[in-house]
C-alpha positions in Angstrom: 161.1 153.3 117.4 163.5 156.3 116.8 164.1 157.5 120.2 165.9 155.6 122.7 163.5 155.9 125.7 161.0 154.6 123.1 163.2 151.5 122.9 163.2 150.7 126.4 159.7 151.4 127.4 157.9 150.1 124.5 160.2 147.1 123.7 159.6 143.0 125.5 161.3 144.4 129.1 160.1 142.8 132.3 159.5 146.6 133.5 156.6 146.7 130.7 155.4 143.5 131.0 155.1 144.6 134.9 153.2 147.7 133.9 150.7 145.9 131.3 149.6 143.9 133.8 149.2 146.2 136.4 147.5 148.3 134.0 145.4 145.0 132.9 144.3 144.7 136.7 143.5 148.2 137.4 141.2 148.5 134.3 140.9 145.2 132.2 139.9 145.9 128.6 137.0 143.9 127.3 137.6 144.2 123.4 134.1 142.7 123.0 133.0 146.1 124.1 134.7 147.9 122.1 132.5 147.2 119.1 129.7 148.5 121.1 131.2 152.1 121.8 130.9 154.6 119.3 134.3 155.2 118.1 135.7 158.1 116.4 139.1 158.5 114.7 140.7 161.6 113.1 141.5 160.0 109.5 140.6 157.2 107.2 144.0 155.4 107.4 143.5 155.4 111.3 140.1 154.3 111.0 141.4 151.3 108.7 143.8 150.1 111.1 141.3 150.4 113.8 138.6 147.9 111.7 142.5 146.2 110.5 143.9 145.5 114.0 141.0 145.5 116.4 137.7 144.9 114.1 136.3 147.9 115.4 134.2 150.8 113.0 135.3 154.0 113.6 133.5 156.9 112.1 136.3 159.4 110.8 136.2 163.0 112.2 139.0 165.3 111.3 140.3 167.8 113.9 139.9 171.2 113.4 141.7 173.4 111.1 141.7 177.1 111.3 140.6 178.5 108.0 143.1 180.7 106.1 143.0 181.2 102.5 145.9 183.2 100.5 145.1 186.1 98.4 148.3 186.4 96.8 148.4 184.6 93.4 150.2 181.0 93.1 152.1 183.1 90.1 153.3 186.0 92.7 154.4 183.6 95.7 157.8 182.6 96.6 159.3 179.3 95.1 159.6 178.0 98.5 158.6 175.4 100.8 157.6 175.8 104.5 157.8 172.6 106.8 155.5 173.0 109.9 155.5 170.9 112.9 157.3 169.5 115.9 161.3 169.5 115.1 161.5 165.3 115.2 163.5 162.8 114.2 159.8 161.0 112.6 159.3 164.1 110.6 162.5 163.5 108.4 163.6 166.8 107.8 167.0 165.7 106.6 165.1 163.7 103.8 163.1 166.8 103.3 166.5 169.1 102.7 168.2 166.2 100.8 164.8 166.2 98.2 164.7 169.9 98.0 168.8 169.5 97.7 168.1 167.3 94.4 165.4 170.3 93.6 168.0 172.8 93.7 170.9 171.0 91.6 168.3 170.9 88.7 167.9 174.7 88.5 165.3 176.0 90.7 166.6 177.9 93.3 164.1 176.8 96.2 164.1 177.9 99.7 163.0 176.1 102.8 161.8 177.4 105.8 161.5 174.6 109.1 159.2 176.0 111.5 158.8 174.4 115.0 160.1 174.6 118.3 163.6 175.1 118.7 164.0 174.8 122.3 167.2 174.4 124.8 165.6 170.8 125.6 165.1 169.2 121.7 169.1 167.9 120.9 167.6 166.7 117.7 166.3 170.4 116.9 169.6 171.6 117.8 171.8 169.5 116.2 169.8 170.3 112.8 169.6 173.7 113.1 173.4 174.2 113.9 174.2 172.0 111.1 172.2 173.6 108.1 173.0 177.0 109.3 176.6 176.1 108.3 176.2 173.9 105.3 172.9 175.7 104.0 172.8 179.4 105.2 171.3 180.8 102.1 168.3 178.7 101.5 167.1 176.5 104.8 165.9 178.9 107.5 164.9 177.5 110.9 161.4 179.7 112.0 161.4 178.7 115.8 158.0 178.9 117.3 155.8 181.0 115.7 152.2 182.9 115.9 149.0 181.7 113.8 149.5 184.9 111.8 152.8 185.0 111.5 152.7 181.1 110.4 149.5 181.8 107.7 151.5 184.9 106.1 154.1 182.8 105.5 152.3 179.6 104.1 150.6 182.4 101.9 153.6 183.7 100.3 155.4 180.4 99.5 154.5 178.0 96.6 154.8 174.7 98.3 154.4 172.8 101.4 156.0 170.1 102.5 156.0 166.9 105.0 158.6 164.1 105.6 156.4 162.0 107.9 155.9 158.6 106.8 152.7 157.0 107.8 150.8 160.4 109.4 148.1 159.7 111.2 146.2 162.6 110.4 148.8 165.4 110.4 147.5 168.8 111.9 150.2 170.6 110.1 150.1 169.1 106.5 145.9 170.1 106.8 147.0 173.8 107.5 149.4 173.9 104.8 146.8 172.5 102.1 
């Protein structure tokens, strides 16, 4: 776990242990069943684990993905990258400016632009954008929040996407980009 309250809540504590069970009472889970259901995942690698960890089949259905296509030519587009998604420490965007970093020392002069919420409430968010606004002005650009258009006009005029998230369940934002 990366956050702290994910520590806590998720680790061996009495309080959880507390809660399972109370959770256990209220609605006891009979895994039996669950081979019975008809169970739906929203990627392969879920569905594995599911058949993995719980021997249940899971048929795989994707969530929806808003159809965009580019019409600007791979040739004319920007040698960029755009990062989309929630501005979280599990979506490793310091491994994603260190790789393009590496990208950049070898001659290509690429450009990233982070878009996600840059709220008051996100430290993490915060911390990263005040930090690669000093060290990185020229090339990493923090996008904030932004429309469906706005967001497909600007996956359209880069050259790359990119994604720091290890193990992705199904990841909304990596579909979009592709």
């Amino acid at each position: 776990p990366l956050r702290n309250w994910k520590r806590w809540w998720y680790g061996k504590t009495l309080l959880r242990a507390a809660y399972l069970k109370l959770c256990d009472h209220i609605s006891s889970a009979n895994q039996a069943a669950w081979t019975e259901n008809i169970t739906l995942s929203n990627s392969a690698w879920t569905a594995d684990l599911m058949r993995r960890d719980y021997g249940v089949e899971a048929d795989v259905l994707y969530p929806p993905v808003s159809g965009f296509h580019s019409d600007t030519p791979l040739t004319e587009r920007e040698v960029g990258f755009v990062c989309i998604g929630r501005i979280i420490p599990e979506k490793r965007i310091e491994t994603i400016v260190e790789i393009l970093e590496r990208v950049r020392e070898r001659g290509p002069a690429v450009h990233l632009h982070v878009v996600g919420s840059l709220d008051g409430k996100n430290p993490y968010a915060r911390r990263l954008q005040q930090d690669y606004l000093e060290r990185y002005p020229d090339w990493v650009t923090f996008e904030g929040r932004i429309d469906e258009g706005t967001k497909n006009e600007l996956i359209g005029r880069h050259s790359f996407g990119i994604s720091g998230r290890t193990d992705e369940p199904f990841g909304i934002a990596v579909a979009e980009m592709v």
